[in-house]
C-alpha positions as CSV (number, residue, x, y, z in Angstrom):
1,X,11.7,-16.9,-2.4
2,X,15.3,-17.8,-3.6
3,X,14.9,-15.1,-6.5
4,X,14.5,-12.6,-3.7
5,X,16.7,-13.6,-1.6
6,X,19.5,-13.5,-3.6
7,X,18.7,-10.1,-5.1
8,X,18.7,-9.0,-1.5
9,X,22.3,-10.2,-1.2
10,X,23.5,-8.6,-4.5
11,X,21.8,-5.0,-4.0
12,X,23.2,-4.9,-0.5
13,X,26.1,-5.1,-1.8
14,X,25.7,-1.6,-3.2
15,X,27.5,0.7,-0.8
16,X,25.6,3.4,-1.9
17,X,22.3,4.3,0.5
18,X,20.0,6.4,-1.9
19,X,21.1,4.1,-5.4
20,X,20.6,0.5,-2.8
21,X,17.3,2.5,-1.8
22,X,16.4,2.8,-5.6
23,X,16.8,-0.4,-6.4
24,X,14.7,-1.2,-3.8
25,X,12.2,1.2,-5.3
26,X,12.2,0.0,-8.5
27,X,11.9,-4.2,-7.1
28,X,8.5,-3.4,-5.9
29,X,7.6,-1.4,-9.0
30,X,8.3,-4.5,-11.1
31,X,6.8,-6.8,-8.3
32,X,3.4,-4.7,-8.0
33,X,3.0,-5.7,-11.9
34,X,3.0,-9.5,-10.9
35,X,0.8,-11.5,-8.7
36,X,3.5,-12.0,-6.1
37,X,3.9,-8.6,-5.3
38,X,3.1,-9.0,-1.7
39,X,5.8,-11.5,-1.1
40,X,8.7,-8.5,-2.3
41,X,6.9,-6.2,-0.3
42,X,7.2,-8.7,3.0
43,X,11.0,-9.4,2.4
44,X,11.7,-5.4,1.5
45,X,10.2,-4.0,4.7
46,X,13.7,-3.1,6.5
47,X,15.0,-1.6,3.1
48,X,14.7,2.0,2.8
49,X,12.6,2.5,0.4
50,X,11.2,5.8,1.5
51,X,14.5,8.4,1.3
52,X,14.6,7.1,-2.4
53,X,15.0,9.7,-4.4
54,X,13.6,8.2,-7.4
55,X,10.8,7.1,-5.7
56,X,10.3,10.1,-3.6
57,X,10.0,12.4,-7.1
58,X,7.1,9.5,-8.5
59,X,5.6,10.1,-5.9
60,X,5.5,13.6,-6.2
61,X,4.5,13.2,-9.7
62,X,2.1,11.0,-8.9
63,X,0.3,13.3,-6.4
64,X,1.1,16.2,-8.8
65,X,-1.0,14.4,-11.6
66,X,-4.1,13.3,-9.1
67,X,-4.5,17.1,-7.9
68,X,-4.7,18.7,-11.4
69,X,-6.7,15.2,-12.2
70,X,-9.2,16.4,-8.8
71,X,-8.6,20.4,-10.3
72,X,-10.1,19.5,-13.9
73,X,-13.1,17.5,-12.4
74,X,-14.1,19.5,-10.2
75,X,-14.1,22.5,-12.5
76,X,-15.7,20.4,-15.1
77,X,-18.5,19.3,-12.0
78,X,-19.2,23.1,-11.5
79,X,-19.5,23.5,-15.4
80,X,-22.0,20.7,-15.4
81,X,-24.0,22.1,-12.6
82,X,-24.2,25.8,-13.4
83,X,-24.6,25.1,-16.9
84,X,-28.0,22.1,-16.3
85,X,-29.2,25.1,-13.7
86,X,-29.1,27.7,-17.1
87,X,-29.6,25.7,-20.1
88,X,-31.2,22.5,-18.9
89,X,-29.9,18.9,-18.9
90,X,-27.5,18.7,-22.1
91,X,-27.2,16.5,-25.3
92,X,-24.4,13.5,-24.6
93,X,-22.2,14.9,-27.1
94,X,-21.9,18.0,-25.6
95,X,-21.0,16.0,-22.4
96,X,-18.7,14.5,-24.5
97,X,-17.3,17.8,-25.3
98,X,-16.7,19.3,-21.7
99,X,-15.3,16.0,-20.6
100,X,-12.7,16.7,-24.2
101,X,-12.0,19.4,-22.0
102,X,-8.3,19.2,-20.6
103,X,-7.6,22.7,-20.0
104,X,-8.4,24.2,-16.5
105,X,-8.5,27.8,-17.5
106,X,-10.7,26.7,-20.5
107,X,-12.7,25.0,-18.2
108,X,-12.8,28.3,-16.0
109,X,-13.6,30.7,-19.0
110,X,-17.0,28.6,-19.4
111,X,-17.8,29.2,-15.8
112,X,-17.6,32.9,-17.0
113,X,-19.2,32.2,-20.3
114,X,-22.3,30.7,-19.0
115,X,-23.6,34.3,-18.0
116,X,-23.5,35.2,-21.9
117,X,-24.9,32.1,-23.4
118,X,-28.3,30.5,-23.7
119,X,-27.5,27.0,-25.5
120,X,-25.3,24.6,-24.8
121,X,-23.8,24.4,-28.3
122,X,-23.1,28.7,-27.9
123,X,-21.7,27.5,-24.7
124,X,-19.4,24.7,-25.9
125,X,-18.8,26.4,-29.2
126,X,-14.9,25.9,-30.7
């Protein structure tokens, strides 16, 4: 608790709001990687953490990178479904290939291509 306590005393001595609020920020990044995270948390709760810009943009990112995350599964799901409705249950490694699959308008184009095809491996073909 004296570790925290004196950083608290040295970053409020930053007479800048959003950089004080980034180094709050950043404390309970480096905190959440240690067991003692929830102690930081309890003695940052009247900092400002939230009008951080630094902060505010990973979060942003981080939402960012869980939609196109939700975005590739899902396209991938309807892949998966369409394609076991078509051409039957398929072998793991061409599982293995769709989930390879990282692209959401490749993903898209097999949605399309699954009209034309009547294999898996003409489905799924490089």
């Amino acid at each position: 608790m004296e570790t925290i306590e004196k950083w608290k005393e040295l970053a409020a001595q930053e007479p800048d709001d959003r950089r004080r609020s980034d180094y709050g920020g950043l404390a309970q990044v480096f905190a959440n990687l240690k067991p003692w995270s929830r102690v930081w948390q309890d003695a940052l709760k009247e900092w400002d953490v939230l009008t951080s810009p630094i902060v505010e943009q990973w979060k942003a990112e981080a939402a960012a990178t869980a939609a196109a995350q939700a975005n590739l599964n899902e396209a991938r799901k309807i892949v998966m479904l369409a394609g076991r409705a078509k051409l039957g249950e398929p072998p793991a490694r061409k599982v293995a290939d769709l989930d390879a699959v990282t692209d959401l308008n490749a993903l898209e184009q097999l949605v399309v291509r699954l009209f034309t095809v009547d294999t898996w491996d003409e489905l799924l073909k490089v």
